[in-house]
C-alpha positions in Angstrom: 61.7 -34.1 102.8 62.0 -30.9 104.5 61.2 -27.3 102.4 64.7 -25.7 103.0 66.3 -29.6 101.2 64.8 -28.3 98.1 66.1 -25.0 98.2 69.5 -24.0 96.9 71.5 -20.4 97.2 74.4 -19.9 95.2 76.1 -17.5 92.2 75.8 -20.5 89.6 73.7 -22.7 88.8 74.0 -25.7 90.5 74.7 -29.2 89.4 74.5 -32.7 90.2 73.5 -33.6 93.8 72.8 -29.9 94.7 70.8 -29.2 92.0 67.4 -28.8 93.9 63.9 -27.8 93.0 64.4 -23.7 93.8 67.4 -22.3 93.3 68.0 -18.7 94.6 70.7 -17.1 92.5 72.7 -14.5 94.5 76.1 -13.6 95.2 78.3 -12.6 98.0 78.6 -8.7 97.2 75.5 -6.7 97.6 76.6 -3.4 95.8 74.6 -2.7 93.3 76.2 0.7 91.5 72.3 1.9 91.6 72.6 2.0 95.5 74.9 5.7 94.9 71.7 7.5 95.9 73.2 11.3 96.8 76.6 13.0 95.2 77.5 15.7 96.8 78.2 19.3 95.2 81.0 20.6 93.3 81.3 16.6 92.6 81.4 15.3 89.1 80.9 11.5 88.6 82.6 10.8 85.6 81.8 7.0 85.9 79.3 5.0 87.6 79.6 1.3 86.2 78.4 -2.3 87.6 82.5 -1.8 89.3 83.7 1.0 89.3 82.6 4.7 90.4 84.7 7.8 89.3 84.8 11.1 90.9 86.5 14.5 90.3 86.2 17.6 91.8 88.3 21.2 92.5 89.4 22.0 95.4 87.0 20.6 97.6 85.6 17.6 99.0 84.4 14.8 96.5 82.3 12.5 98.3 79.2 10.2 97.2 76.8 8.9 99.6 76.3 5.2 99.0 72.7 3.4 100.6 72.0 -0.2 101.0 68.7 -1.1 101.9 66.8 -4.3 103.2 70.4 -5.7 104.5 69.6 -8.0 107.5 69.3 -5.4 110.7 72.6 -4.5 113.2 74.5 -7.0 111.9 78.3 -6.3 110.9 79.0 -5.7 107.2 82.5 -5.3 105.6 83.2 -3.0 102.4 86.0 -2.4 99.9 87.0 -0.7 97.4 90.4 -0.5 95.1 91.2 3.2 94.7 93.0 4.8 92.1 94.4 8.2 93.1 97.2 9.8 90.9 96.3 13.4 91.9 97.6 13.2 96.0 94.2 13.6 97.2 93.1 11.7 100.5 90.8 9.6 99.0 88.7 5.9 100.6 86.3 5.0 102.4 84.1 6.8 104.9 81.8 5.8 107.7 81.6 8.4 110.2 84.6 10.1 112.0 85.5 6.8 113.7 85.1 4.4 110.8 87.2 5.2 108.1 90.0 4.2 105.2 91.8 7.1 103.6 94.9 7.6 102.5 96.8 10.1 100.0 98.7 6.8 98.1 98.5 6.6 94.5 97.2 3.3 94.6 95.7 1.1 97.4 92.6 -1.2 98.6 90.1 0.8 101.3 88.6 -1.9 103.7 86.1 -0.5 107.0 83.7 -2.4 108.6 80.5 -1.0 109.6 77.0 -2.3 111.1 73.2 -2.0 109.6 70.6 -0.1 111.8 67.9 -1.5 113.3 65.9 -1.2 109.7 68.7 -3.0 108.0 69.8 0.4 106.0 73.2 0.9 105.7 75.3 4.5 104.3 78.5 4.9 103.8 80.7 7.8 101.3 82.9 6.9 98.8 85.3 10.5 100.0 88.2 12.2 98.5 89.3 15.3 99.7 92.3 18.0 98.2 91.0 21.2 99.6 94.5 22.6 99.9 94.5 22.9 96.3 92.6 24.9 93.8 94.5 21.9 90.9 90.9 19.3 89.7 91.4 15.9 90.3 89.9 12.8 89.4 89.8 9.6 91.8 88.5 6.3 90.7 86.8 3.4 93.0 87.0 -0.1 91.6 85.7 -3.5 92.6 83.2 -2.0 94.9 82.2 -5.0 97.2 79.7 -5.1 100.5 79.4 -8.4 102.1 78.3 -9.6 105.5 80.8 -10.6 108.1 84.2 -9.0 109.4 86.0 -10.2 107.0 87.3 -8.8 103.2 87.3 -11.4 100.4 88.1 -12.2 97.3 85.6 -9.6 94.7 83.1 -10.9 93.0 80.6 -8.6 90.8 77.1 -7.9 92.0 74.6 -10.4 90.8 70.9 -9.2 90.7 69.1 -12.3 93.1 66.8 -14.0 91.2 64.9 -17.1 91.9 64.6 -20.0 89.7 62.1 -23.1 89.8 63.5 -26.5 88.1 60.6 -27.5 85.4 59.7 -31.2 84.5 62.5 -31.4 82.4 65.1 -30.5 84.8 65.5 -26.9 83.7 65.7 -24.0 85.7 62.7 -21.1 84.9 62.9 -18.0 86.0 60.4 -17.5 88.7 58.4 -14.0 88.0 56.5 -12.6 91.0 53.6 -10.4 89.6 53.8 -8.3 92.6 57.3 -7.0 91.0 55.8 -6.0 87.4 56.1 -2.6 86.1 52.5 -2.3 86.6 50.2 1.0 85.5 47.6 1.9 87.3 45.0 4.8 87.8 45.6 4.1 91.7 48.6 5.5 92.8 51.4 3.2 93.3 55.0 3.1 94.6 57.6 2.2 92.1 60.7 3.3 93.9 62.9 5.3 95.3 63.8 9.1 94.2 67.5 10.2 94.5 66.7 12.0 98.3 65.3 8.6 99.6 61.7 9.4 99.3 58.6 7.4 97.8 58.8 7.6 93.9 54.7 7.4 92.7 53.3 6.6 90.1 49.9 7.2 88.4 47.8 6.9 85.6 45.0 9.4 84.8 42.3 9.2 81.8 42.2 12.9 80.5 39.6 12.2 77.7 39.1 14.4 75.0 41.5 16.6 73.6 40.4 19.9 73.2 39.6 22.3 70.5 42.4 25.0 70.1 42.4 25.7 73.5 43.4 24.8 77.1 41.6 21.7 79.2 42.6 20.8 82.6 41.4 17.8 84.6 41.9 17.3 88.1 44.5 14.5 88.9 43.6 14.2 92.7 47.3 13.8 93.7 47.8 14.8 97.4 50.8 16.3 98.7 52.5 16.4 95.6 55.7 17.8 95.8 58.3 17.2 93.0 56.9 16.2 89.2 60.2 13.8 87.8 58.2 12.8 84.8 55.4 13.4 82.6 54.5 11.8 79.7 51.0 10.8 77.9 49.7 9.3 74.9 46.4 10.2 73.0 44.4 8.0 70.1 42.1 8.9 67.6 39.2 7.5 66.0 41.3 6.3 63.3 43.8 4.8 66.0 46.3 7.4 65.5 48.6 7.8 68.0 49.7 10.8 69.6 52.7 11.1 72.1 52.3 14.1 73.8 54.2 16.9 74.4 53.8 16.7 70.3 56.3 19.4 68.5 54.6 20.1 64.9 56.2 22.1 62.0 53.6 24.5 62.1 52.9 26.6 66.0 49.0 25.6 65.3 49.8 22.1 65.4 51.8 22.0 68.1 50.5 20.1 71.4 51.8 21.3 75.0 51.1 19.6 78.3 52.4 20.9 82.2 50.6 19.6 85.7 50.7 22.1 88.3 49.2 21.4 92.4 45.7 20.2 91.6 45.4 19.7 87.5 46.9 18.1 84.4 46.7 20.8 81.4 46.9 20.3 77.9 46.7 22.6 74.9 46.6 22.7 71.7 46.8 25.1 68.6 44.4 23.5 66.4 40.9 21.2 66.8 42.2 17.9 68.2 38.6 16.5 69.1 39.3 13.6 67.1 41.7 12.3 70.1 39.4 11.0 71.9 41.0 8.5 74.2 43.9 10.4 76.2 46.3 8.7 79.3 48.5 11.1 80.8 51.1 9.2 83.1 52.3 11.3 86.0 55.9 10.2 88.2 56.4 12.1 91.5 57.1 12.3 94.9 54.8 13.8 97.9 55.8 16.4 100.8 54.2 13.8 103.3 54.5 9.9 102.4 
């Protein structure tokens, strides 16, 4: 028997005769609402659900930059969108200035078609516009749906692709790769992508010893690093007492503060915290050069 016999792709979970050894669950539409990756100013999003996105601004343009990534390279892709748009804006989709589905009607669907570059990344703007008027407005975008092909079908919501192997008993497990774990590290790792398309890093660094109502610094040897998006650390006593840190006391000596700056992870503290003995400060960021 060939590999690809055993290998199902569908939505649900197959039955009967088509329920093989791997099943690959995925659906049609391949928006996934956390694919918005840029909203441009003066623009509000007042809603950004599984299906639906809501925008508002005054006066101006309200557009949000949507990015889908790892899509099969220059092939055709066709979107849609059902807009409501009770405040006579031109509102729809947007490709570039040849590519487009706007109108100023209260109520419509928004349908363009538009190709993948040669990486498979593909942008396009959910756009309103009412610049002729100083009056807000609101304009909603629902049943958000990207599929391959020329053609607009019926919507179906986004379903995260997962894959599933059939055990001895005929059930379907979900298949984990370990390469996709939330994984810590004191190496520095990738874990995504930040809202402006770059690298999102992440690393772990031992700090040791807390000091004794002063400042320590220890080097974190992060090169390039160019935006901090999230710091957070834990420290342990002797006693196994836990310490989150930044830690906020009643009293200013106990308080605990922490900052990183271009070369060094800084902690101080009001009082003798020697005890802590066993400190991991965890450090998100992005770098100026990738």
């Amino acid at each position: 028997m060939k590999p690809k016999d055993e290998l199902i792709v569908s939505a649900v979970e197959p039955a009967g005769l088509n329920r093989k050894k791997v099943w690959m669950q995925k659906g049609k539409n391949l928006f996934n609402y956390n694919d918005v990756v840029k909203i441009f100013p003066k623009v509000t999003v007042l809603e950004n659900t599984k299906n639906s996105v809501k925008v508002s601004t005054t006066g101006d343009y309200a557009r949000v930059e949507v990015t889908l990534e790892k899509l099969l390279a220059n092939k055709q892709y066709t979107i849609q969108t059902e807009i409501v748009n009770t405040s006579g804006s031109n509102a729809g989709l947007y490709y570039d200035s040849t590519v487009s589905d706007t109108k100023t009607d209260t109520a419509f669907k928004s349908i363009i078609t538009a190709t993948s570059d040669e990486s498979g990344n593909l942008s396009f703007y959910l756009y309103a516009n009412r610049s002729a008027s100083t009056t807000a407005y609101e304009v909603q975008f629902n049943n958000i749906q990207v599929e391959q092909g020329s053609t607009a079908t019926d919507y179906e919501e986004y379903i995260e692709p997962k894959i599933y192997i059939k055990n001895d008993n005929n059930v379907y497990e979900e298949f984990i790769n370990i390469n996709n774990l939330d994984i810590y590290s004191t190496g520095e790792k990738v874990i995504g992508k930040w809202i402006n398309g770059k690298n999102l890093y992440r690393k772990v660094v031992s700090f040791g010893q807390l000091p004794n109502s002063t400042s320590k610094a220890v080097t974190h040897n992060i090169d390039n690093l160019e935006l901090v998006v999230d710091i957070k650390a834990v420290s342990k006593n002797t006693s196994s007492t836990f310490f989150p840190l930044i830690f906020a006391s009643n009293t200013l000596a106990g308080n605990i503060s922490l900052y990183v700056d271009g070369t060094n992870i800084v902690i101080t503290t009001g009082s003798d915290r020697t005890a802590f003995t066993t400190t991991f400060v965890i450090i998100e960021y992005t770098k100026s050069i990738d």
